[in-house]
Structures are given as structure tokens and as C-alpha cells.
C-alpha positions in Angstrom: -8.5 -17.9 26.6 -12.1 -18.8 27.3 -12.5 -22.0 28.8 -14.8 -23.1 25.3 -12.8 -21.9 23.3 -10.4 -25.0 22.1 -7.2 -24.0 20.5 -7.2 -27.2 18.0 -9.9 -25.4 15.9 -11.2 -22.1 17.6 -8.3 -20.4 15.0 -9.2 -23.0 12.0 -12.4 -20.6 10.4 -10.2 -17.1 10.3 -7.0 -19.5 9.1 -8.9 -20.6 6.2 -10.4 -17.1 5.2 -6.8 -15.8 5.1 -5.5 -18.3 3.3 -8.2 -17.9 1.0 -7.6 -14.4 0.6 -4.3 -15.1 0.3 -4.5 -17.0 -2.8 -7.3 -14.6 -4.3 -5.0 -11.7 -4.4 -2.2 -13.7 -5.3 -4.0 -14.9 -8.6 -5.9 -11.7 -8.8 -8.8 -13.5 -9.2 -11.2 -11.4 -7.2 -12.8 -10.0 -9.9 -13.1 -13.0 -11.8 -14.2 -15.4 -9.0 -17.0 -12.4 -8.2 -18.7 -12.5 -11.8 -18.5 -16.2 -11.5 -20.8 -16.6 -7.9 -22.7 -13.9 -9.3 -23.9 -15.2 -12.3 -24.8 -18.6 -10.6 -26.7 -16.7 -7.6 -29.1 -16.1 -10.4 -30.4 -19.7 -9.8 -31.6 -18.5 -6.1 -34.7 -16.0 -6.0 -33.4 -12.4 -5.2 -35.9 -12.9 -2.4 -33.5 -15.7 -0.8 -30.6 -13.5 -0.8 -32.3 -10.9 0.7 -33.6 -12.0 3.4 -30.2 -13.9 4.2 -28.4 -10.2 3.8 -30.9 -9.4 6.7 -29.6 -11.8 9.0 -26.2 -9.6 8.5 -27.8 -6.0 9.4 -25.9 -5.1 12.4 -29.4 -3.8 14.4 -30.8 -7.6 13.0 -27.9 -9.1 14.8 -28.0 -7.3 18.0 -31.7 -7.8 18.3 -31.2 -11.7 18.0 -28.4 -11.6 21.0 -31.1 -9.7 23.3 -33.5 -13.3 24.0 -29.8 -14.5 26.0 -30.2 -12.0 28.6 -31.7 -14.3 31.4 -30.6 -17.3 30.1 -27.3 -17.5 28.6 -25.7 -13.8 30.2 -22.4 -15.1 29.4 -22.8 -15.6 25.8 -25.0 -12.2 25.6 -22.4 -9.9 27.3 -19.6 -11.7 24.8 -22.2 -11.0 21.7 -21.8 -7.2 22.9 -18.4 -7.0 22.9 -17.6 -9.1 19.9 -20.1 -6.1 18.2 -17.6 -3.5 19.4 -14.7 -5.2 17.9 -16.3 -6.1 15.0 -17.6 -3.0 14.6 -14.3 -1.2 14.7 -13.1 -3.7 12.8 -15.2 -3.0 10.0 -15.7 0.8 10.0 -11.7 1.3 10.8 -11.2 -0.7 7.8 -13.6 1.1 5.4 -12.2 4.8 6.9 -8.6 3.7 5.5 -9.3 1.2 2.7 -11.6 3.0 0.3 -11.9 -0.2 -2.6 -15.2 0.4 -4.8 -17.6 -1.5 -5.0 -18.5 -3.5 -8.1 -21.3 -0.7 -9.2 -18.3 1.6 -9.4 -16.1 -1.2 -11.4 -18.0 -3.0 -14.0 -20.5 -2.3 -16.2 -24.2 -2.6 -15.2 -24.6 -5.3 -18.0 -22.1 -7.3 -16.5 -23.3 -8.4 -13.7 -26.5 -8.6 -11.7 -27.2 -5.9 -9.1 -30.4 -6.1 -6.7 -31.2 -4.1 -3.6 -29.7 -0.6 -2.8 -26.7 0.9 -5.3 -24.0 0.6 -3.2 -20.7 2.8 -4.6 -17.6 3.3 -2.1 -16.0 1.8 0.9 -16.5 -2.0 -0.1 -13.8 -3.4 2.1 -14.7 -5.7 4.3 -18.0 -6.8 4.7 -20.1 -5.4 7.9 -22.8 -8.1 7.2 -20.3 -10.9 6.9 -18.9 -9.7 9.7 -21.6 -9.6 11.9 -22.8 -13.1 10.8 -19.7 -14.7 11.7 -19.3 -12.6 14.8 -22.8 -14.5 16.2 -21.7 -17.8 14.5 -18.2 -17.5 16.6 -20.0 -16.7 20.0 -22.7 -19.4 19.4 -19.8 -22.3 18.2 -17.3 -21.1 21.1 -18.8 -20.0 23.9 -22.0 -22.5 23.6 -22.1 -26.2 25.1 -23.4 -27.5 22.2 -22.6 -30.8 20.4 -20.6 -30.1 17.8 -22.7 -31.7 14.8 -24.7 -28.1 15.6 -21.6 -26.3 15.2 -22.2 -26.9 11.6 -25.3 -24.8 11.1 -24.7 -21.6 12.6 -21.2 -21.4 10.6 -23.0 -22.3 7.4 -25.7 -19.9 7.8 -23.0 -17.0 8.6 -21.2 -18.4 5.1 -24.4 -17.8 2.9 -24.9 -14.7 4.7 -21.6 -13.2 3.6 -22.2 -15.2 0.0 -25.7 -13.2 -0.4 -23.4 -9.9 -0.4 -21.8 -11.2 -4.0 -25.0 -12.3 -5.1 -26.7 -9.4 -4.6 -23.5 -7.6 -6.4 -22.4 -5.6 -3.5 -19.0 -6.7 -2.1 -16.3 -8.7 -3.4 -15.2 -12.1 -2.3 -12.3 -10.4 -0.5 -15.0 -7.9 1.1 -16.5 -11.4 2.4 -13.3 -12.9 3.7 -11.9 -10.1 5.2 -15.4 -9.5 7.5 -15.5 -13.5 7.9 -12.4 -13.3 9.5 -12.9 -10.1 11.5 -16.4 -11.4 13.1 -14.9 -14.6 14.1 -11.5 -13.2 15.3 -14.2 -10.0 17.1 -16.1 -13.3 18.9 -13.0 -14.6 20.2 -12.2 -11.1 21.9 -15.9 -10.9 23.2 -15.7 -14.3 24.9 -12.1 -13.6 26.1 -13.3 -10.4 27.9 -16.0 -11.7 29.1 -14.0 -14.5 30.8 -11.8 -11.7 32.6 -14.6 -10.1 34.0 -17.5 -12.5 34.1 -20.1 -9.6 34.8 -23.6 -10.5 35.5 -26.8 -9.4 33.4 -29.1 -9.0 36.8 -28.0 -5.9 37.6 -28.4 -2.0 36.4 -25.5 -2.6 33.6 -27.2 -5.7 32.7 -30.8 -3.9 32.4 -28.8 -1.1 30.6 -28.3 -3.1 28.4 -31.4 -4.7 27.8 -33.0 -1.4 27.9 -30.9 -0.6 25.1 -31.3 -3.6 22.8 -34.9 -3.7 23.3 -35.3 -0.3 21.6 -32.6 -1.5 18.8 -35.7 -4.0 18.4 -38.3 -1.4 18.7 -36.6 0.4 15.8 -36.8 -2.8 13.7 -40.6 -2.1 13.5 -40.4 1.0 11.6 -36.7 1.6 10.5 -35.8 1.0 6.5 -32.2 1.3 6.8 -31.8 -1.7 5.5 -33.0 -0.3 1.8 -34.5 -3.6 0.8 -38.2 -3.2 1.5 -39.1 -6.9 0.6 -37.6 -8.0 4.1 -39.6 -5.7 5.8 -42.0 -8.2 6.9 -39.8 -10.6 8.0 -37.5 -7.7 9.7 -41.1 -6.4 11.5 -41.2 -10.4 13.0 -37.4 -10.4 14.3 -38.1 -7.0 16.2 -41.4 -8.1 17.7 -40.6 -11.5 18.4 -37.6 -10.5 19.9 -38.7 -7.3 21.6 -41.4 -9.4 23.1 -39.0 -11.8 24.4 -36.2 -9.8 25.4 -38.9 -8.1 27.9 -40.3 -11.0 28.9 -36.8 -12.2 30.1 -35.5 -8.6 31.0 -38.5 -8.3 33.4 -37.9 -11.5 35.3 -34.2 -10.4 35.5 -35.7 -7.2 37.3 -37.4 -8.9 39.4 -34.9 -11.2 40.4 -32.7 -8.6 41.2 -34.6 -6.6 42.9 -35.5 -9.2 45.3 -31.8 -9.7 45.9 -31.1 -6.0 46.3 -34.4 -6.2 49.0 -32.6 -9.2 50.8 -29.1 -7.9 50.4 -30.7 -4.2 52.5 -32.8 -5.7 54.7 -35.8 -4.8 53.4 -39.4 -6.3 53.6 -39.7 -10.0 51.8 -39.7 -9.5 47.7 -43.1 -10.7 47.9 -44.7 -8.4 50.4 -44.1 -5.3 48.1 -46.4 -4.2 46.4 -46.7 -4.1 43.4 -43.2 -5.0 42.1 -44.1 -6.3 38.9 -46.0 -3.6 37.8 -43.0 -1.4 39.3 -40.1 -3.0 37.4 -42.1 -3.4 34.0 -43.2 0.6 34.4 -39.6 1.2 34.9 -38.2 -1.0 32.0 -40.6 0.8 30.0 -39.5 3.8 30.7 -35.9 2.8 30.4 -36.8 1.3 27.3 -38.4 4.4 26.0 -35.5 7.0 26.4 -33.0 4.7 25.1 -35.2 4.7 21.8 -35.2 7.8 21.4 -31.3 7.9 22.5 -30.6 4.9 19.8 -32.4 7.4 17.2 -30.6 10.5 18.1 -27.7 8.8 18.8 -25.3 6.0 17.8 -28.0 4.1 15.0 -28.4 7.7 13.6 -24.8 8.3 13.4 -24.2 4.8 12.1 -27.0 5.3 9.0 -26.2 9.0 8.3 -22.6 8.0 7.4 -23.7 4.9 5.5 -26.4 7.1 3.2 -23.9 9.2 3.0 -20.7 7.2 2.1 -23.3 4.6 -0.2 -21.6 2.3 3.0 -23.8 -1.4 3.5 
């Protein structure tokens, strides 16, 4: 177990969403307990909802882990691998557990529906999961005092809560990815701990290569469907693009300097010019893995979700 991750709590948050679902399927109040947050969400502007559903995209989330490269390398190589277990978490469950969604349910009248028409594979919730999945690592893994522990796991709350309001999962859709993402940021931090790698190295700048064209996309990509956050999804991939490169490119540098040392080379500082050198090739590492991120795994990843009605 990671070392900051204390057993008195660190199992509390996926505890309580089982219990919780627990007693939802044993009332059968799922339904029920759905048109009631629905109906209230209707005192929060759409707009509120929506941009809290953002938070949740999977590319939002990974974009936000890419400004801990330099800085916190522990908590951004856990943030990667609590998105692999979350992710087959999530898209494992939906391939076996086929539950509609309310669209397919109840009648339009019945309840209030915003955003994109979501039909099929309801169960659970990849936004909730991802929330709580960055929520986990930042409570966990952080040394933070824990009156901020408080934030982060509320935020990740309304973030799963924003999927009933919007009238696109069920509370058990919610649960289900609550517990997954915290459960997936508990695996991320424990592997990390095993291994411990470092982000100033090729891996690392893989890496960063990588998640700096996930926040390229965010400039121009409308996966999301919802094209009122599009401003606000335009900010998170700049500011975090700019960022991430920022701190990627000192990384570079700092290992290349150790790579000079560690061969015997000439003094970091006499070559010239190895700022311009390790930006150029960040850019260009940067650039391929775009167009590798659109060809590849995000294209996969939407093509199946326009195609199932999957969010």
C-alpha cells in the first residue's frame, strides 16, 4: 500500500458508494431517486451542469494531470495508471452490462434531458469515474492538509451528480463509476509505489509528448457534444498545453544535462543550443503523437462512443 494512503479512510469513499448502491437496488429506488435529483437540478442553469460534466471528459481529465509532470512525477505517473484501470473499469463494464439509459426508459415529458441523446450502455459512469479517479490520486497520494481533502471529493461528487441532472445516467451509473475511479486511484498510487519511475527520462517525455497533444486536441475536438463548453474546454487545453510544455521542456533539459554528465560529455551549458534543441524535439514529438492520438486510441475511443450513443 502507498505510503499516503491510510487504511482508516483511504477505503471509506468506495465503502459508502457500495453501500449506497446497495440499498438503491434493494429498495429499487433507482428510478425514483433519479426523477427526484432530476427535477431539482432544474434550479441550477444547464450551463452549471455542463461545464461540471466537462470536468469528467476523460481527455479533460488527462489534460489536467499533464501540469504534474516536473513537479509532482509521482502523483502524474499514478494519475496515468489510475486512467487505465479506470478505463477498463468502465468500458469492461459497459461491454457486459448493457442497462439503458433513461432516454431509452422514460418518456421525454418526464424528465429533463440537455446535451447529447445518449441511448445504451449506461452502466457506470465514465465521467464519474474519471472525477473520482483525480479526486483519489489528489486526496491519497497528495501531502495536503486534510481540510483540502474536502474540495477535490466534492467537486468529483457534483461532477458525477451533473450526469443525473443532465438526464444521462442513473444514480447507480454514478455510484458504480464513483467507486471504480477511487478504487482505479488506489491501484495507480499502489503501482507507482512498486516501481517509483521517474518523469525525466524518454518514458517520462513519452508521456508528456502524449498528453500535450491530448491538450492540443482539446482546441479543436467536439467530442464532448456540448458546444456551450467549448470555450471553457479551448482554456483547459491551452492553459494546460502551455504549461505542460513549459514544465516538459525544463524536464528535457534537465535530463539531458544528466545524460551529458552521466557520458562524459561537454558541460550542459557549453552546448549549443540545447534549448532550442530539446523544444524542436518536443515539438516534434508532440506533433506525431497528435496525429497518433487522432488515428489512434482518442479515435477508437469516440468512434465507439458515437456509435454505441456511449458518454
Amino acid at each position: 500500500m502507498p505510503a499516503a494512503v491510510r487504511p482508516s479512510w483511504s477505503w471509506l469513499p468506495p465503502a459508502v458508494a457500495l453501500v449506497l448502491a446497495a440499498a438503491i437496488v434493494a429498495t429499487g429506488s433507482n428510478r425514483a431517486l433519479f426523477l427526484w435529483l432530476n427535477h431539482r437540478g432544474r434550479a441550477v442553469d444547464d450551463l452549471v451542469w455542463f461545464h461540471l460534466t466537462m470536468l469528467g471528459d476523460g481527455a479533460v481529465a488527462l489534460t489536467l494531470v499533464l501540469p504534474c509532470i516536473r513537479r509532482a512525477p509521482r502523483l502524474f505517473w499514478a494519475a496515468l495508471l489510475a486512467a487505465v484501470v479506470a478505463g477498463l473499469w468502465t468500458q469492461g463494464a459497459k461491454q457486459v452490462i448493457d442497462v439503458p439509459r433513461p432516454l431509452l426508459v422514460l418518456a421525454p415529458g418526464d424528465f429533463h434531458l440537455a446535451g447529447p441523446a445518449y441511448k445504451h450502455v449506461s452502466f457506470p459512469s465514465g465521467h464519474a469515474a474519471a472525477a473520482f479517479a483525480l479526486a483519489g490520486i489528489w486526496i491519497m497520494g497528495g501531502q495536503w492538509r486534510r481540510r483540502w481533502h474536502a474540495l477535490p471529493f466534492a467537486l468529483a461528487g457534483l461532477v458525477g451528480l451533473s450526469r443525473i441532472m443532465l438526464g444521462v445516467h442513473w444514480p447507480l451509473d454514478v455510484l458504480g463509476g464513483m467507486a471504480g475511479g477511487w478504487l482505479a486511484a488506489w491501484a495507480g498510487l499502489a503501482l507507482q509505489a512498486r516501481r517509483r519511475w521517474p518523469t525525466a527520462g524518454r518514458g517520462g517525455l513519452l508521456a508528456g509528448a502524449v498528453l500535450m497533444a491530448v491538450a492540443a486536441s482539446l482546441l479543436v475536438s467536439r467530442h464532448i457534444g456540448i458546444p456551450a463548453v467549448m470555450p471553457a474546454q479551448r482554456v483547459v487545453g491551452a492553459v494546460c498545453l502551455a504549461w505542460g510544455a513549459w514544465e516538459t521542456g525544463r524536464l528535457g533539459r534537465t535530463w539531458l544535462a544528466a545524460e551529458a554528465a552521466r557520458n562524459g560529455a561537454a558541460p550542459y551549458a557549453a552546448q549549443a543550443p540545447p534549448g532550442r534543441a530539446t523544444v524542436a524535439g518536443l515539438a516534434r514529438r508532440a506533433w506525431v503523437s497528435w496525429w497518433l492520438s487522432r488515428l489512434g486510441l482518442v479515435r477508437l475511443v469516440q468512434r465507439v462512443q458515437r456509435r454505441r450513443g456511449d458518454g
